[in-house]
C-alpha positions as CSV (number, residue, x, y, z in Angstrom):
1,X,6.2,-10.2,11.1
2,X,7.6,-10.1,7.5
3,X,6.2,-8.1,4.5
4,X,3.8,-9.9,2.1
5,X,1.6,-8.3,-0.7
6,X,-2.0,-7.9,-0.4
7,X,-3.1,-10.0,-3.0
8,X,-6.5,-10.0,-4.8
9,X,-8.5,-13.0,-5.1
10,X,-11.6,-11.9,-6.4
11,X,-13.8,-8.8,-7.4
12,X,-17.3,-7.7,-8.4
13,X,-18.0,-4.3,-9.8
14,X,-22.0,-2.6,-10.5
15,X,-21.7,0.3,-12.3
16,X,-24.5,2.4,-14.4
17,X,-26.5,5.3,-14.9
18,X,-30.0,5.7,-15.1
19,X,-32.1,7.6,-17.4
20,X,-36.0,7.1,-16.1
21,X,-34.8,8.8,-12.6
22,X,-33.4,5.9,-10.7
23,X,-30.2,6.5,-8.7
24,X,-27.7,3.7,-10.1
25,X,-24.6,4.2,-7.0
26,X,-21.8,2.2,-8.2
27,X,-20.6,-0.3,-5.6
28,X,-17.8,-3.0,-5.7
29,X,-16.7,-6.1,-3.2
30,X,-13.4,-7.5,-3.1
31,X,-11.9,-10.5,-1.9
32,X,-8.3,-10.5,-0.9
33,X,-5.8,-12.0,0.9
34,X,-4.0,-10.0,3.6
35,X,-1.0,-11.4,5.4
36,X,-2.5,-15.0,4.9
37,X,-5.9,-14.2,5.5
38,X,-8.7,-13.8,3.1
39,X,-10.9,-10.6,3.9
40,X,-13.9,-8.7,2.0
41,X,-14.0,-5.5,1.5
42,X,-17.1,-3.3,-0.3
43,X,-17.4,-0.1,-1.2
44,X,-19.5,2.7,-2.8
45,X,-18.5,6.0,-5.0
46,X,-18.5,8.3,-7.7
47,X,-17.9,5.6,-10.3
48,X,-16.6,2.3,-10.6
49,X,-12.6,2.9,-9.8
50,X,-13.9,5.1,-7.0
51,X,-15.9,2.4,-5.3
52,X,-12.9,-0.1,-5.8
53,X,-10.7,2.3,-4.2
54,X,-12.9,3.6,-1.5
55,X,-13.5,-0.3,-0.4
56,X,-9.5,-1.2,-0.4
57,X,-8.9,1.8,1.8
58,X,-11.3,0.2,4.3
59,X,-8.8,-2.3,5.0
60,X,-7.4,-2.9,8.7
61,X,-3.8,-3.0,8.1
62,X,-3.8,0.6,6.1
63,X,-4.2,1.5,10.2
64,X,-4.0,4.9,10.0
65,X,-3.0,6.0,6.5
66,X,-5.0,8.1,4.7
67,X,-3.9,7.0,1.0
68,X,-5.3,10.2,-1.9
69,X,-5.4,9.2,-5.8
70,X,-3.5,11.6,-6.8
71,X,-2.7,10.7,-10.4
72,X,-5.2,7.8,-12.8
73,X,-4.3,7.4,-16.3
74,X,-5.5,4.8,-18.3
75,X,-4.1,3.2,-21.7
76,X,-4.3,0.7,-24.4
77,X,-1.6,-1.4,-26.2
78,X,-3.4,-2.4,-29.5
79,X,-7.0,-1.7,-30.9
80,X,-9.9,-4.0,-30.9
81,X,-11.7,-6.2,-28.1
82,X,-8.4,-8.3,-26.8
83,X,-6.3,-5.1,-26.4
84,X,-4.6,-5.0,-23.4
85,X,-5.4,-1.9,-20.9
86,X,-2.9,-0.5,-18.8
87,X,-3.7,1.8,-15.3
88,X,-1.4,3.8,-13.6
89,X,-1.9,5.5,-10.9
90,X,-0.3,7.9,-8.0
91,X,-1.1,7.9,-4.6
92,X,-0.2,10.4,-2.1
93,X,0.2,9.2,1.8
94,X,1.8,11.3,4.6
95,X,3.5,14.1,1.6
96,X,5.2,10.9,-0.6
97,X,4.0,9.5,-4.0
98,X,3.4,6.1,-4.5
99,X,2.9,4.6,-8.1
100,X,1.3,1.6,-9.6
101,X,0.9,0.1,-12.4
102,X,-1.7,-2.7,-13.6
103,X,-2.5,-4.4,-17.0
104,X,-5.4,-6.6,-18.3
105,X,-7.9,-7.0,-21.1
106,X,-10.2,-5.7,-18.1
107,X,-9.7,-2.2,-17.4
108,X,-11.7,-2.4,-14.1
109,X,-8.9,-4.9,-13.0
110,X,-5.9,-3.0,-14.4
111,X,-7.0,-0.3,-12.5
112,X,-7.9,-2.8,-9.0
113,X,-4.4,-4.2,-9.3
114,X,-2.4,-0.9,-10.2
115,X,-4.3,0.8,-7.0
116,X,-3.2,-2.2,-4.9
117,X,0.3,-1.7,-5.9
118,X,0.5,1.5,-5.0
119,X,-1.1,0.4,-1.4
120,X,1.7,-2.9,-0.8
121,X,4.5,0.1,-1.5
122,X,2.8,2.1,1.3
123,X,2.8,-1.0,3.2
124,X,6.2,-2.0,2.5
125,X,7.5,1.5,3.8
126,X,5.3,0.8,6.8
127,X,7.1,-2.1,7.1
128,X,10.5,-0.8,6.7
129,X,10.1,2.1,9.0
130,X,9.1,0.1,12.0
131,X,12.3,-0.4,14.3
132,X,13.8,-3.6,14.7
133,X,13.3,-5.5,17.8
């Protein structure tokens, strides 16, 4: 089986805080396509980027990786509401760093799509590594 990118087809973050008392847990659900196949994935944590994160990393073909956000920066290009955010993140799996980087007028997505690049260059090492048959 070749290589192919996880791609992301659709997402849906909640995010909040409450004052009056009520717990707000941020969640997100995210539609992708894995090696031709669509699958949904949902997650809750910290914040926004965490549930986003924590709901990729549920995914079957990670098998047993362990991926750990080591690095998250975020960025801007210009001022005003059409600026253009960039993410960039580092991920640590089995001792080696993997980067990626992701760009939008949606910060949630910059930082969606940087995380998944970081997770198809885990994946293409994966798919390097295994010997040839």
């Amino acid at each position: 089986m070749e290589y192919r990118p996880i791609e992301l087809k659709h997402f849906q973050v909640l995010t909040g805080k409450s004052y009056n008392g009520r717990e707000i847990l941020p969640s997100a659900s995210i539609e992708l396509l894995v090696d031709g196949v669509e699958e949904k994935v949902g997650g809750e944590g910290r914040g926004p980027v965490d549930a986003m994160y924590r709901a990729v990393n549920k995914l079957g073909v990670l098998k047993d990786k362990k991926p750990v956000l080591q690095r998250f920066e975020i960025s801007s290009s210009d001022d005003g509401s059409d600026a253009i955010g960039t993410a960039r993140v580092g991920v640590i799996e089995n001792d080696k760093l993997y980067t990626g980087v992701g760009k939008s007028t949606d910060i949630l997505e910059a930082a969606l799509v940087a995380y998944l690049e970081a997770i198809n260059n885990i994946r293409k090492d994966m798919y390097t590594a295994q010997p040839l048959k």
